[in-house]
C-alpha positions in Angstrom: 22.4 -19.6 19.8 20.1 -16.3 19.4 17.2 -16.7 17.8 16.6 -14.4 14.4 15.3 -11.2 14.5 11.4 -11.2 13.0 9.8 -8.5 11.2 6.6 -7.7 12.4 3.9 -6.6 9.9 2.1 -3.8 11.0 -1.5 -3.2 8.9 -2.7 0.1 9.3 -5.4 2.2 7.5 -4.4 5.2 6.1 -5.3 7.8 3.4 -4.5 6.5 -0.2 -1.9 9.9 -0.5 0.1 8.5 2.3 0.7 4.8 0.8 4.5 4.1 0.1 6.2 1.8 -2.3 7.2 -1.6 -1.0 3.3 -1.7 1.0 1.4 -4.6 0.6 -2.4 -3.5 0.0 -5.6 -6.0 -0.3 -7.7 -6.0 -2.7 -10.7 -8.3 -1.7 -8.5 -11.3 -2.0 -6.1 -10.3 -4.0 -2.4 -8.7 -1.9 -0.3 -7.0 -4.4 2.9 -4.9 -2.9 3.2 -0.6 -4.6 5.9 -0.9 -6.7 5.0 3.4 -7.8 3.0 6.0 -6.3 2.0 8.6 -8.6 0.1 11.6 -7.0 -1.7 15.0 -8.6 -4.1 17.5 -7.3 -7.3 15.1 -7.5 -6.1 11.6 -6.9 -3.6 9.1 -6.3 -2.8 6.0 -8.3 -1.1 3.2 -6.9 1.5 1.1 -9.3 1.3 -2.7 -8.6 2.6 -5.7 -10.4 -0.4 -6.0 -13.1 -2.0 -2.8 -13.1 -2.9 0.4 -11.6 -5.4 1.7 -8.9 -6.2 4.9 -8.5 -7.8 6.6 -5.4 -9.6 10.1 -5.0 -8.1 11.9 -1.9 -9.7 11.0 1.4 -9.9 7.5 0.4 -8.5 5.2 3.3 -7.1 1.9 2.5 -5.4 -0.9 4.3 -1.4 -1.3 4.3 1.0 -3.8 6.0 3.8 -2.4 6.7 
């Protein structure tokens, strides 16, 4: 029998704008996975489970992918 297929998670840093939903970002302990992104011309807030972040641009945060 062939084994099943794993997903690799790949953790990356990237500019808050460029965060997509389903990513799993830290938050000192805390992991919560973007269920929204909302963007506008200053910032970008990130939708999670219980509550909201929100990012000016140029921020980089951590993702796994």
């Amino acid at each position: 029998m062939s084994k099943p297929l794993t997903r690799l998670a790949l953790r990356l840093v990237v500019d808050a704008r460029r965060a997509r939903v389903g990513d799993l970002i830290e938050l000192g302990e805390l992991t919560r996975r973007v269920t929204c992104v909302k963007g506008s011309d200053r910032d970008t807030t990130l939708v999670v489970r219980d509550g909201s972040i929100t990012f000016a641009h140029g921020v980089r945060i951590v993702v796994q992918r």
